[in-house]
C-alpha positions as CSV (number, residue, x, y, z in Angstrom):
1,X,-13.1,-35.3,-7.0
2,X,-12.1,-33.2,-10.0
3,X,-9.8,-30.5,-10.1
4,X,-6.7,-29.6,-9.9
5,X,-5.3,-32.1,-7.3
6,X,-7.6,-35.0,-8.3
7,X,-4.9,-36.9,-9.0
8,X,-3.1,-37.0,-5.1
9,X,-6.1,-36.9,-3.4
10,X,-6.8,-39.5,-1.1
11,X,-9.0,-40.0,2.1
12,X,-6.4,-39.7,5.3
13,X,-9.0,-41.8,6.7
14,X,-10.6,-44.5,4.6
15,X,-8.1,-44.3,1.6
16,X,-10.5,-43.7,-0.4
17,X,-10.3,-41.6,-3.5
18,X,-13.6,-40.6,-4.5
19,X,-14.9,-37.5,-3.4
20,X,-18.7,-35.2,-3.0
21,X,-18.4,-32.0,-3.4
22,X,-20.8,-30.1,-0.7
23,X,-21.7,-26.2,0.8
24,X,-18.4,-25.3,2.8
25,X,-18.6,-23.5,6.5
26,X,-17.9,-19.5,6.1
27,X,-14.5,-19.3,5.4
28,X,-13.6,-22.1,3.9
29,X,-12.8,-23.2,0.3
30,X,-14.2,-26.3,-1.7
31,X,-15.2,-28.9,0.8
32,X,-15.4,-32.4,0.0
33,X,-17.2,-35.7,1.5
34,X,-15.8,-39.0,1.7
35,X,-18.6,-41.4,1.1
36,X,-16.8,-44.3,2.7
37,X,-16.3,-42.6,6.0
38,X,-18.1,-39.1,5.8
39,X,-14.6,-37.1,6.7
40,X,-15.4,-33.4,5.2
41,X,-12.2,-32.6,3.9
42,X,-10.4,-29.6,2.3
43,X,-7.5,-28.9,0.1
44,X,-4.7,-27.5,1.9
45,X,-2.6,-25.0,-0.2
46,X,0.4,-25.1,2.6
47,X,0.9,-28.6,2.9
48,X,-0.9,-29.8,-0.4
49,X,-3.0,-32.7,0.9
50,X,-6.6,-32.7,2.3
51,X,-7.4,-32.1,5.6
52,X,-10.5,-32.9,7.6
53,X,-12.3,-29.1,7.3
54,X,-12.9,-29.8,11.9
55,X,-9.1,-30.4,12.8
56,X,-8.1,-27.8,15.2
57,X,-5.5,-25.0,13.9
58,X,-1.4,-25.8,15.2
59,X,-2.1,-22.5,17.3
60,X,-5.4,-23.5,19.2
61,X,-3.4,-26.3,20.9
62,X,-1.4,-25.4,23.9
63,X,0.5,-27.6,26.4
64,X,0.9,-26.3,30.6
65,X,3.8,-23.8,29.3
66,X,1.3,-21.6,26.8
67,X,-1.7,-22.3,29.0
68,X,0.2,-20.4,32.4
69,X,1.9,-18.1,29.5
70,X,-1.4,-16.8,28.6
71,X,-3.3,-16.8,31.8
72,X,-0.4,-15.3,33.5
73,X,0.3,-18.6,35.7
74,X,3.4,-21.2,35.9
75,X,3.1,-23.9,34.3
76,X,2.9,-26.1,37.4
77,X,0.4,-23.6,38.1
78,X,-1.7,-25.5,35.2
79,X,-0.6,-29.1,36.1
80,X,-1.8,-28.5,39.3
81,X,-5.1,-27.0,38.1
82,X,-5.6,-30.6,36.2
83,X,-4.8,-32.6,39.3
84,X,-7.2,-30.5,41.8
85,X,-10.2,-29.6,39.4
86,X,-12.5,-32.5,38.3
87,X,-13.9,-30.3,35.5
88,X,-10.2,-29.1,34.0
89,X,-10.6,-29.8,30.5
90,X,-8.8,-33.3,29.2
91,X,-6.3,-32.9,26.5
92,X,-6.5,-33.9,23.3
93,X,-3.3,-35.8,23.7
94,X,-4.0,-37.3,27.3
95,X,0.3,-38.5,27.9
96,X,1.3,-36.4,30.9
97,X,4.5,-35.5,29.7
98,X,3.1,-34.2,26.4
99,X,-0.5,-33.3,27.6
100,X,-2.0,-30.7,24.8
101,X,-5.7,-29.3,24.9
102,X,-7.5,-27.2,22.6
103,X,-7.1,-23.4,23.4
104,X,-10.7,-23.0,23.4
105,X,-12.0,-25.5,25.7
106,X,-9.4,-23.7,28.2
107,X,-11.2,-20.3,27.6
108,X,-14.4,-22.0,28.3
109,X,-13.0,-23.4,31.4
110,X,-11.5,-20.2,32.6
111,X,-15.2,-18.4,31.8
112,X,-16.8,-21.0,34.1
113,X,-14.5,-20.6,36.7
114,X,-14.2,-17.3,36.5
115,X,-10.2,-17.0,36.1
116,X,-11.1,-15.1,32.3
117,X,-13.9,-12.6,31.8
């Protein structure tokens, strides 16, 4: 990788620290392959490391609380959702007392079953 941040740049996932630059989605900025492991990465300007270009945004993960919040429910309202419905989307962080999904596989859940239009 060349650049400005050549020299802190490291693969989160392999370690490794060499770097191909390649076409980036719409959007984004520089985008960079590992060739170890093939994590597309970018340079984040906010925390100053790279990031894998597909990780989910802070605000697209929602827990029971933002889930009822937004679809005008409870909460228990949503915990009970996930315990009746065999096609209630799994979380991305599977503990129960910390379950998280992503916001959009909730919106395609709601379309499906008709609780969003």
């Amino acid at each position: 990788m060349s650049g400005p941040h050549a020299r802190q740049a490291r693969c989160p996932k392999s370690g490794c620290g060499t770097f191909v630059p390649v076409p980036p989605p719409a959007g984004l900025g520089t985008v960079w392959v590992c060739p170890s492991c093939h994590e597309r990465l970018e340079f984040s300007v906010s925390t100053g490391r790279l990031m894998p270009v597909d990780r989910p945004r802070t605000e697209d993960r929602v827990g029971p609380a933002q889930i009822g919040e937004r679809l005008g429910v409870s909460a228990e309202t949503v915990r009970a959702w996930r315990a009746r419905f065999a096609d209630f989307p799994i979380p991305i962080s599977p503990l129960d007392e910390r379950a998280v999904w992503l916001w959009a596989d909730i919106v395609a859940w709601g379309r499906a079953r008709g609780r969003l239009a």
